[in-house]
Each structure stands twice: as structure tokens, then as C-alpha cells.
VMD Tcl script that draws the C-alpha trace (Angstrom):
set ca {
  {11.72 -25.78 -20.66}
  {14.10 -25.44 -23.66}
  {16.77 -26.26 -25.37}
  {18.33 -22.74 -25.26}
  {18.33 -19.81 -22.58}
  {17.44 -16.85 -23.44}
  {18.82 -17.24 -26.52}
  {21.94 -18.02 -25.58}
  {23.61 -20.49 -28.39}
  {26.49 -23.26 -27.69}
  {29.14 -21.84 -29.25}
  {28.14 -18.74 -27.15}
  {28.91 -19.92 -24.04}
  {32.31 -21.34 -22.19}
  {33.72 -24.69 -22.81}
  {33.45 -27.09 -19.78}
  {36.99 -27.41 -20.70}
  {38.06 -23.82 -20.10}
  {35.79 -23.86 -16.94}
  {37.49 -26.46 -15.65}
  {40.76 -24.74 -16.27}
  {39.71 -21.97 -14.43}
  {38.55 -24.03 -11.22}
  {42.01 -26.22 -10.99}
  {43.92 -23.47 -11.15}
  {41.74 -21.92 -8.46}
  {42.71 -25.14 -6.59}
  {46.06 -24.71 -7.35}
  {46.37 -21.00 -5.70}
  {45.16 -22.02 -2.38}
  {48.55 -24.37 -2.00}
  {50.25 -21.22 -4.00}
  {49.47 -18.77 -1.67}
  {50.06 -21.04 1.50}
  {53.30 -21.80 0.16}
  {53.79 -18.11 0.22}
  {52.18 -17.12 3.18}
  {54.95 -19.96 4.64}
  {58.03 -18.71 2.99}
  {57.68 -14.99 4.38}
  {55.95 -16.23 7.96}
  {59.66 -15.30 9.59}
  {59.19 -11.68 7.75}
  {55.52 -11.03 9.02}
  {55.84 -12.07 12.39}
  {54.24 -9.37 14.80}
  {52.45 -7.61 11.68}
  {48.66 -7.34 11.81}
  {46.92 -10.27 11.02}
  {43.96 -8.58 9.54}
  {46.88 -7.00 7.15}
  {48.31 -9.96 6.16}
  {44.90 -11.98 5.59}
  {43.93 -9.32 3.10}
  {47.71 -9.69 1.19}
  {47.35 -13.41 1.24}
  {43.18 -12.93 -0.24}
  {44.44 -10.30 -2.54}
  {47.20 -12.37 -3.95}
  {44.97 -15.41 -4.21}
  {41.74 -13.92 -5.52}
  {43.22 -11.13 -8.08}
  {46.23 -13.77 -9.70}
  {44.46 -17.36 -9.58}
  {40.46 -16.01 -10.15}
  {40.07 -12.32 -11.17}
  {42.81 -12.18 -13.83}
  {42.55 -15.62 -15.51}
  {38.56 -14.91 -15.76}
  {39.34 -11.63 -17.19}
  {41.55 -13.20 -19.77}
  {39.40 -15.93 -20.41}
  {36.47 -13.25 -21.81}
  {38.69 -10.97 -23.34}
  {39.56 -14.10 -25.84}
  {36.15 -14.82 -25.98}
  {34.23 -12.06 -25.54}
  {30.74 -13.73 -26.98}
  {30.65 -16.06 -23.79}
  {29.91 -12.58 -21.93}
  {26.42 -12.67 -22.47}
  {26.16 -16.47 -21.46}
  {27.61 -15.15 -17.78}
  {24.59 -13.20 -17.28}
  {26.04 -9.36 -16.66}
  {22.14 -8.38 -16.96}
  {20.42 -5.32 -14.57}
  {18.25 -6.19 -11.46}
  {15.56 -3.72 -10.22}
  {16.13 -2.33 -6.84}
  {13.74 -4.30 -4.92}
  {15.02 -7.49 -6.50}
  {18.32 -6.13 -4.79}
  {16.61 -5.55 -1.07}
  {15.13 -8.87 -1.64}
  {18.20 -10.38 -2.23}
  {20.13 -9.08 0.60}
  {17.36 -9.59 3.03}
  {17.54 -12.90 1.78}
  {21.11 -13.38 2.79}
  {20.82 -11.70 6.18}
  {18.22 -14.46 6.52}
  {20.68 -17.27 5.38}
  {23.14 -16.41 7.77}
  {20.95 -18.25 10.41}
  {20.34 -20.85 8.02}
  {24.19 -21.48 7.63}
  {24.68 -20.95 11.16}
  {21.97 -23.68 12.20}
  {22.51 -26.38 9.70}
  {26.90 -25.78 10.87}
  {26.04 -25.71 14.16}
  {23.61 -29.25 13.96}
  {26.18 -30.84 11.53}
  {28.86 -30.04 13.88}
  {27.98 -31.67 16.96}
  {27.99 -35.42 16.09}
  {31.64 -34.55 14.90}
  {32.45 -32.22 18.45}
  {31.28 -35.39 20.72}
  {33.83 -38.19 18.59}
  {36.81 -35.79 19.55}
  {36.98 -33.33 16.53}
  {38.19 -29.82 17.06}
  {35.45 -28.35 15.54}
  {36.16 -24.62 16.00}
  {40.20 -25.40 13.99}
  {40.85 -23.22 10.95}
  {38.07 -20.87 11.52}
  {38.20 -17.19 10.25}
  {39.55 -14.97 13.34}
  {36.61 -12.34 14.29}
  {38.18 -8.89 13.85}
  {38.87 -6.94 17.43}
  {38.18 -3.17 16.03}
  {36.58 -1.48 13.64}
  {40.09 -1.13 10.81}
  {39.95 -4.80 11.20}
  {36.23 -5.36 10.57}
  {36.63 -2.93 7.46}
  {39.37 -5.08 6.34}
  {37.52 -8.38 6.76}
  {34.36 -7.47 4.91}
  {36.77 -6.76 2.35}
  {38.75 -9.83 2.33}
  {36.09 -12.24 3.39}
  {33.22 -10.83 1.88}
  {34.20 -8.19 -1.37}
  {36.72 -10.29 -3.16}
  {35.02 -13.93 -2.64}
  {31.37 -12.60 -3.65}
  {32.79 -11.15 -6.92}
  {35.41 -13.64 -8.13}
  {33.98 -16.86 -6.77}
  {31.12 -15.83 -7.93}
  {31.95 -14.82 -11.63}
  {33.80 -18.32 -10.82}
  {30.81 -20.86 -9.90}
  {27.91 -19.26 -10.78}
  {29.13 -17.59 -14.02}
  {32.20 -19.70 -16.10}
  {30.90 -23.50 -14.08}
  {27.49 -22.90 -14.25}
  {27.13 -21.96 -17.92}
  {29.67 -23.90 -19.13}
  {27.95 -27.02 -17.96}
  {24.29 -25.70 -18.09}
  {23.75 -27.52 -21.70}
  {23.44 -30.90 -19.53}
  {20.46 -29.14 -17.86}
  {20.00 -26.31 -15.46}
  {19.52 -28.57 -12.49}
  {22.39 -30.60 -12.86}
  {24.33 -27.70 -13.46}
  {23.50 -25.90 -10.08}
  {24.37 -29.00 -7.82}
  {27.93 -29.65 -10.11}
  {28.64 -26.32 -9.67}
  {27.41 -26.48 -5.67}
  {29.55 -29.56 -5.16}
  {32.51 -28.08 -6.80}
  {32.26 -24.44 -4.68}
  {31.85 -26.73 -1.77}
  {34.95 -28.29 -1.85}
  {37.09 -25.39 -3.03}
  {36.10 -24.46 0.93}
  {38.09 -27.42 1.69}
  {36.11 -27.33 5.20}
  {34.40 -30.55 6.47}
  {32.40 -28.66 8.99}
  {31.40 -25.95 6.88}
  {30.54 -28.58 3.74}
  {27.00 -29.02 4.08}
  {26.25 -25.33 4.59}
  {28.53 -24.52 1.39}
  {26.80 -26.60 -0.97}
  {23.44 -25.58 0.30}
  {24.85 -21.86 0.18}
  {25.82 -22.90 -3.61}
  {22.28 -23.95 -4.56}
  {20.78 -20.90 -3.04}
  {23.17 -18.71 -4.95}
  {22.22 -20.83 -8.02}
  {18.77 -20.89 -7.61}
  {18.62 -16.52 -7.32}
  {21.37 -16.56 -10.48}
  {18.87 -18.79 -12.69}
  {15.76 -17.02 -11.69}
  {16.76 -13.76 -11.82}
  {18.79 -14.24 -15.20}
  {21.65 -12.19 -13.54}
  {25.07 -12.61 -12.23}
  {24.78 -9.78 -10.09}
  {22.35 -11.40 -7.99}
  {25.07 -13.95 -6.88}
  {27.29 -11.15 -6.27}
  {24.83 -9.17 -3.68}
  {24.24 -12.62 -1.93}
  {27.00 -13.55 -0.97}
  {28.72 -10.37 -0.24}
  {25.81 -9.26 2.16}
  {25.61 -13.23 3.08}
  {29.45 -13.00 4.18}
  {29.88 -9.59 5.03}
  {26.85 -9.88 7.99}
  {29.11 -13.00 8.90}
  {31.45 -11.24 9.96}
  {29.73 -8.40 11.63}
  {28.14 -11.23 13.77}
  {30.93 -12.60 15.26}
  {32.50 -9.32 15.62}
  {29.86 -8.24 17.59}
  {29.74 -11.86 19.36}
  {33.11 -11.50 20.43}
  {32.56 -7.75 21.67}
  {29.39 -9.29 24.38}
  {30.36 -9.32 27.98}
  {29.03 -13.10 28.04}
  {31.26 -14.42 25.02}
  {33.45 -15.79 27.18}
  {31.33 -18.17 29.59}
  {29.72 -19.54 26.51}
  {30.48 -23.48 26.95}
  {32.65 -24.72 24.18}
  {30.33 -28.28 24.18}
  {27.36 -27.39 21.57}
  {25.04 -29.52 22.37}
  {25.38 -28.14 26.03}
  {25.24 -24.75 25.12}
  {21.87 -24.87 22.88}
  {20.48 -26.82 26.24}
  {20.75 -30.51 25.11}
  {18.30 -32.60 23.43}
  {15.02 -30.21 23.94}
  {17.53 -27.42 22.99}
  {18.27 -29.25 19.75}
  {14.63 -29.78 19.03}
  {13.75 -26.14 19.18}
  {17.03 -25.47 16.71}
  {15.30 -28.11 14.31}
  {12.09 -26.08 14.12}
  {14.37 -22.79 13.60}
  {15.91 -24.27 11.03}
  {12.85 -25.50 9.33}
  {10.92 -22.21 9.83}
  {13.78 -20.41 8.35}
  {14.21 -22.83 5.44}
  {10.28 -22.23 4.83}
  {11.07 -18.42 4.57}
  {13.61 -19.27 2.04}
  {11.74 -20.74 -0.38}
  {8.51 -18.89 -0.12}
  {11.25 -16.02 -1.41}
  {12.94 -17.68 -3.49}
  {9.07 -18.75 -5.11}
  {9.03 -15.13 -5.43}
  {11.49 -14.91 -7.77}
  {10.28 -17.95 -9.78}
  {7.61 -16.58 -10.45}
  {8.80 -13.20 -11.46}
  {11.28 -15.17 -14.14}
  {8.28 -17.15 -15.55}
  {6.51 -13.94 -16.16}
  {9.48 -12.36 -17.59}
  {9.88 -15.98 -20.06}
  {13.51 -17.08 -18.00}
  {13.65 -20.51 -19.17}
  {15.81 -23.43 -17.92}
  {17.50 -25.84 -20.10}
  {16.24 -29.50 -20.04}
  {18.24 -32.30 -18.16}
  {20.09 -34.31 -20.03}
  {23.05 -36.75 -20.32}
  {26.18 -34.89 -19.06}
  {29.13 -36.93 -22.06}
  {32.90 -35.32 -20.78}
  {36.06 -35.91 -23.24}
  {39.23 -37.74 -21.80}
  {40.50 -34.26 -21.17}
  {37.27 -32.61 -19.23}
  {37.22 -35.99 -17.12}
  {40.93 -35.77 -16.18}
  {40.42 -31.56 -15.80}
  {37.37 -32.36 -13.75}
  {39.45 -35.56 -11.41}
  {42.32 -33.28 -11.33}
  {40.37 -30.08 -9.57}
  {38.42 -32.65 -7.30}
  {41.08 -34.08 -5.80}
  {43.31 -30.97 -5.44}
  {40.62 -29.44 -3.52}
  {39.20 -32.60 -1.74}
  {42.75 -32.95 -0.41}
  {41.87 -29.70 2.24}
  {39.65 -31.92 3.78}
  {42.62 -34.34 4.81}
  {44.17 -31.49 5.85}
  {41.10 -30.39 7.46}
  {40.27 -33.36 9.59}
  {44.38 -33.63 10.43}
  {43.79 -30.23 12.33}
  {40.72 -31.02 13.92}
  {42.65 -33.98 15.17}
  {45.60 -32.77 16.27}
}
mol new
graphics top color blue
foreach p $ca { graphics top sphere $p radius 0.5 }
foreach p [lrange $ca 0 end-1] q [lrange $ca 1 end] { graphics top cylinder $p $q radius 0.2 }
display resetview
């Protein structure tokens, strides 16, 4: 443990308060680019919806994430090295991505578990999920707009302004802020325990591998193989006799059992990879920085409230839907 990573001094990396910045204003471009979407719904009526998903991501991503992160390190261009922009050896890479093809399951298990408490006390589950693409121009277009732009500016986002930013009150505590926080910019109460575990993952490969890229291969394979699954879900003869109850369709209680153990065996493949890489970062002298008491001004506090409850406001939203 130390007091410094890699060398990496205070003044070096980004304020919490300029982090902060960054994720309320990433808060405040969701309701920006509904509001939008909701002023020219009479003029896109009967376009594709693949086309305008992409307009609404690209709008979103490029003016609320990409562009004020770009402007942030162009004022402050020391911070760059505290964001980790460091090279990662090839088989680091295929590790990586197998690792999120692997994760997918994960997701999909720990969703699927989490979800059926809520399915049997009335909820909607399946409300405001991301429409599977129904040819091959649309799958194109959804790897780009689910996968491309969200593994590179949330990323950049979470795992490079949050994470350093707030990394001098200790690694750990750093990963689950920054885990918590991408959780609820999801705004998704179905999909919340699979976000922040997706978060610490992500965090976990960032840290150990001393490189933001390996957040961006993660989560771009991780969402991009999304994706292809349920496109090729939705292409199966069977799709549609699936029953919509969960816990009938994985074969009730014994069904659930055997989805525990999947779960837990995948879990256990997880970490013996992700042991891997901790290993390979002691060896190569990646420290962590030591926990310690996390002291926020007035302003970070009310930056931090103010981005919490933005976001945590989806989830009302959220639950309204899976009401109605």
C-alpha cells in the first residue's frame, strides 16, 4: 500500500469537485435529451428506431460526456496521466474480453434472480428495456449506440475522472463510490444490482491493470455480446413460447437452485481471473492507495446530493413504468 500511485501526485489528479461536475451534468443530459427526443416525437414518427436511438445516444454521449471530459483535460492536461491512458499487452486484451463474454452470464443470472421477487409482487419487469435489433443494419447500429459510445465515455467517466478524483480516500472506497454512482446513472431498479457489480468488475481490471483501456475493452465487448444475444434470442424459432413468468421458465424452485450454482461457478471463474491480474500488477509494483477518511467541502457535498438525486429520480420513474 501507499500513499501515492504510481507516482501520481494530488495536484496531479482531478478535483472531486470537477468530477462531480462532470457526473451531474451527465445526470442532467439524460432529462436533456428526453426532453428532446419528446419535442421532435411528432417529426420522427415512422422513422427507424434503431436511427433515432443512435441520434438520441449521439446527442447525449458526445454533448453531456465526451466534450465536457475533453474540455476538462485540455485545461488540465497534468490530470491525464492520473486517468490511466497506459498500453496493455495483447493477451491482457483476450483476457479481458473473454472476461466480459463471461460476465454477460453473470449479469444475466444475478438480473434474472433479482428480478423475480419483483415479477411475482406485480412489477413489469421486462418495461424500459433496450429493443433487440431485427437485422443486421440494426445490430451494427446498436453495438454502436449501446456498446461503442457507453464503453468509451462512461468509462473515461467512472472509471477515469470519479475514480481518480476520489481515489486519495483509498482505492477501495473509490471503486464502490464510483460503482454506486455508475449504478444509478442506469436509473434501472432491475438492472441495479448487476450495474454496480458490473462497476466493481470494471474497477477492479482498471486498478490492476493500471489502464483505462482495460475498462474500455470490458465493457464494450461486455455490452456489445449483449446485444448480439438477444438478437440472436429473438431470431430462435422458440422465442416466442418462452413463458413470460421467470421463475416458471427456469423450472421453479429446483430450476432456481441449479441457476444459484451457475451463478456461483461463474462468479468463481471471475475471480480466479481477475487473481490473475492481481498478481500480474504486484509483480509489475501497481500499488493501491490506503483507505482513509473521505472529508467533502459544502460544495462537493451539495455537487455530490445534487447528482444523486437527479439520477436516483429514474428509479421513480422506473418503478412508475413497471407499475403502470
Amino acid at each position: 500500500m501507499s500513499e501515492q500511485r504510481s507516482g501520481i501526485r494530488p495536484e496531479q489528479r482531478p478535483t472531486r469537485k470537477n468530477a462531480l461536475v462532470l457526473y451531474l451534468l451527465s445526470g442532467i443530459g439524460l432529462y436533456a435529451a428526453s426532453l428532446l427526443l419528446g419535442v421532435f416525437s411528432g417529426a420522427l414518427q415512422g422513422a427507424d428506431a434503431n436511427l433515432v436511438a443512435l441520434a438520441y445516444n449521439l446527442f447525449y454521449y458526445l454533448c453531456f460526456l465526451a466534450l465536457p471530459l475533453a474540455l476538462s483535460i485540455m485545461q488540465r492536461r497534468e490530470i491525464l496521466p492520473a486517468l490511466r491512458p497506459n498500453p496493455i499487452s495483447l493477451p491482457s486484451v483476450l483476457l479481458i474480453a473473454a472476461m466480459a463474454l463471461l460476465g454477460v452470464f453473470l449479469v444475466n443470472d444475478v438480473t434474472l434472480i433479482w428480478s423475480i421477487p419483483f415479477q411475482k409482487l406485480g412489477f413489469d419487469v421486462t418495461a424500459g428495456g433496450v429493443t433487440a435489433p431485427s437485422d443486421r443494419t440494426g445490430l451494427l447500429l446498436c453495438v454502436l449506440y449501446v456498446a461503442v459510445l457507453p464503453g468509451v465515455c462512461e468509462e473515461f467517466l467512472f472509471r477515469g475522472m470519479l475514480l481518480s478524483a476520489f481515489e486519495g480516500e483509498g482505492t477501495r472506497r473509490a471503486m464502490v463510490l464510483t460503482s454506486l454512482l455508475f449504478m444509478l446513472m442506469h436509473g434501472s431498479l432491475i438492472g441495479a444490482p448487476a450495474e454496480f457489480i458490473l462497476g466493481m468488475l470494471i474497477a477492479s481490471l482498471v486498478i490492476y491493470t493500471d489502464s483505462i483501456y482495460a475498462g474500455l475493452i470490458y465493457h464494450t465487448v461486455h455490452n456489445a455480446a449483449t446485444v448480439l444475444l438477444q438478437f440472436v434470442q429473438q431470431r430462435l424459432p422458440a422465442a416466442e413460447e418462452i413463458p413470460m413468468d421467470y421463475f416458471t421458465a427456469i423450472g421453479g424452485f429446483p430450476g432456481l437452485v441449479m441457476l444459484l450454482v451457475e451463478l456461483a461457478l461463474t462468479a468463481a471463474m471471475l475471480r480466479l481471473m481477475l487473481r490473475i491480474f492481481r498478481a500480474r500488477a504486484q509483480l509489475r509494483g501497481v500499488r493501491t492507495m490506503q483507505r482513509a477518511q473521505i472529508r467533502l467541502s459544502k460544495g462537493e457535498w451539495a455537487l455530490l446530493i445534487a447528482g444523486v438525486a437527479l439520477t436516483a429520480l429514474m428509479y421513480v420513474t422506473d418503478v412508475i413504468n413497471m407499475l403502470a
